[in-house]
C-alpha positions in Angstrom: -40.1 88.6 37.6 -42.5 91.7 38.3 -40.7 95.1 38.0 -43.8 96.8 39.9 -42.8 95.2 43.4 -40.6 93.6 45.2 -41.1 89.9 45.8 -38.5 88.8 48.3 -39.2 84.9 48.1 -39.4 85.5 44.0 -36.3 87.9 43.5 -34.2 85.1 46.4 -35.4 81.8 44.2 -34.1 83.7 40.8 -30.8 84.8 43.0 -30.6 81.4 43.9 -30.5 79.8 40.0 -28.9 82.2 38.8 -25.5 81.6 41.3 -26.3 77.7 40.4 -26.4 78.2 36.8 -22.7 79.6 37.0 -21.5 78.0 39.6 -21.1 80.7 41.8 -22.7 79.1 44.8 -19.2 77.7 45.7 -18.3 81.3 46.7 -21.5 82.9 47.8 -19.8 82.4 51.2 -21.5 84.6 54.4 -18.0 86.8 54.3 -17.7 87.0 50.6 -21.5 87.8 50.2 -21.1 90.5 53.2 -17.8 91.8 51.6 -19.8 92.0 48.2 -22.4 93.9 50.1 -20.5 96.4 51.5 -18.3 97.0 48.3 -21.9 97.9 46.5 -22.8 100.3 49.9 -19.1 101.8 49.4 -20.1 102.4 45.6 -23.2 104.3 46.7 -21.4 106.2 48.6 -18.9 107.3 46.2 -21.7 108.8 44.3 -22.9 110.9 47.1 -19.4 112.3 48.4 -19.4 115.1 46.5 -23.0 116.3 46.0 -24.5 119.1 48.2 -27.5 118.2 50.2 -29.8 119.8 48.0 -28.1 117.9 44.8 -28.8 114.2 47.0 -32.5 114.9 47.8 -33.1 116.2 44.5 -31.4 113.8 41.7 -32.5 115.7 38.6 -29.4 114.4 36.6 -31.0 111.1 35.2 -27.7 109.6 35.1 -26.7 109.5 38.5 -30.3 108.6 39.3 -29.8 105.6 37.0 -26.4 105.2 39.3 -28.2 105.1 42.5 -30.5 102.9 41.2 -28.1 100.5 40.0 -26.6 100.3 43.2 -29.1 100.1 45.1 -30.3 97.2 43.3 -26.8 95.2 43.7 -27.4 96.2 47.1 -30.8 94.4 47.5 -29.2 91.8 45.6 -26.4 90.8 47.6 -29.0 91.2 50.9 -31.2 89.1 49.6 -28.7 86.3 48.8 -26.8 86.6 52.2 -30.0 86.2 54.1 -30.7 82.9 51.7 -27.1 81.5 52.4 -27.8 81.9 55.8 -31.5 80.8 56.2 -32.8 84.0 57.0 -35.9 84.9 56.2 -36.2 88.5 55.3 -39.5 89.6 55.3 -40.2 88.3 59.1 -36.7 89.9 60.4 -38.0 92.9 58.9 -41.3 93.3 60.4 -39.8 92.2 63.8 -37.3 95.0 63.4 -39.6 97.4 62.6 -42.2 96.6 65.4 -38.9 96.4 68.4 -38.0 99.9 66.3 -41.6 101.2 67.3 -41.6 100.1 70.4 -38.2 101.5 71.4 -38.9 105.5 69.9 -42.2 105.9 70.4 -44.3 108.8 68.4 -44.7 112.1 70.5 
């Protein structure tokens, strides 16, 4: 795997063998997957929660950078997965968004 870009269809097939390696599949249910998700969301959160605004736009600690970036990653990780187990594809629900988002707030 490339650690310069994201590859949806690359990073979803390695998801994918990775859960079937273990077994894991057998619970990588739409709930549990969306449960997992927001658990991860919660735990990037919980870094936050205390920081001022200038201390989140400006993580110079370089261990609560490595923090959000781990969860951000587990984040990505469980999307990606939900969208496999339910046959979405994420790169073309994505662009639609982002075009309906363009239409609907229009720059000034």
């Amino acid at each position: 795997m490339s650690g310069n870009s994201i590859d949806l269809d690359q990073a979803q097939e390695f998801l994918q063998k990775f859960a079937e390696d273990r077994d894991w599949v057998q619970f990588h249910t739409p709930k549990n997957l969306a449960m997992a998700l927001a658990a991860e969301a919660g735990e990037l959160l919980e870094i936050f929660q205390w920081l001022t605004p200038a201390e989140s736009s400006h993580l110079d600690d370089g261990t609560v950078r490595s923090a959000v970036a781990d969860e951000l990653a587990d984040i990505l990780q469980y999307l990606i997965r939900l969208a496999d187990v339910l046959d979405i594809q994420l790169n073309h629900a994505l662009w639609e968004k982002l075009q309906r988002n363009a239409d609907r707030f229009p720059s000034s």
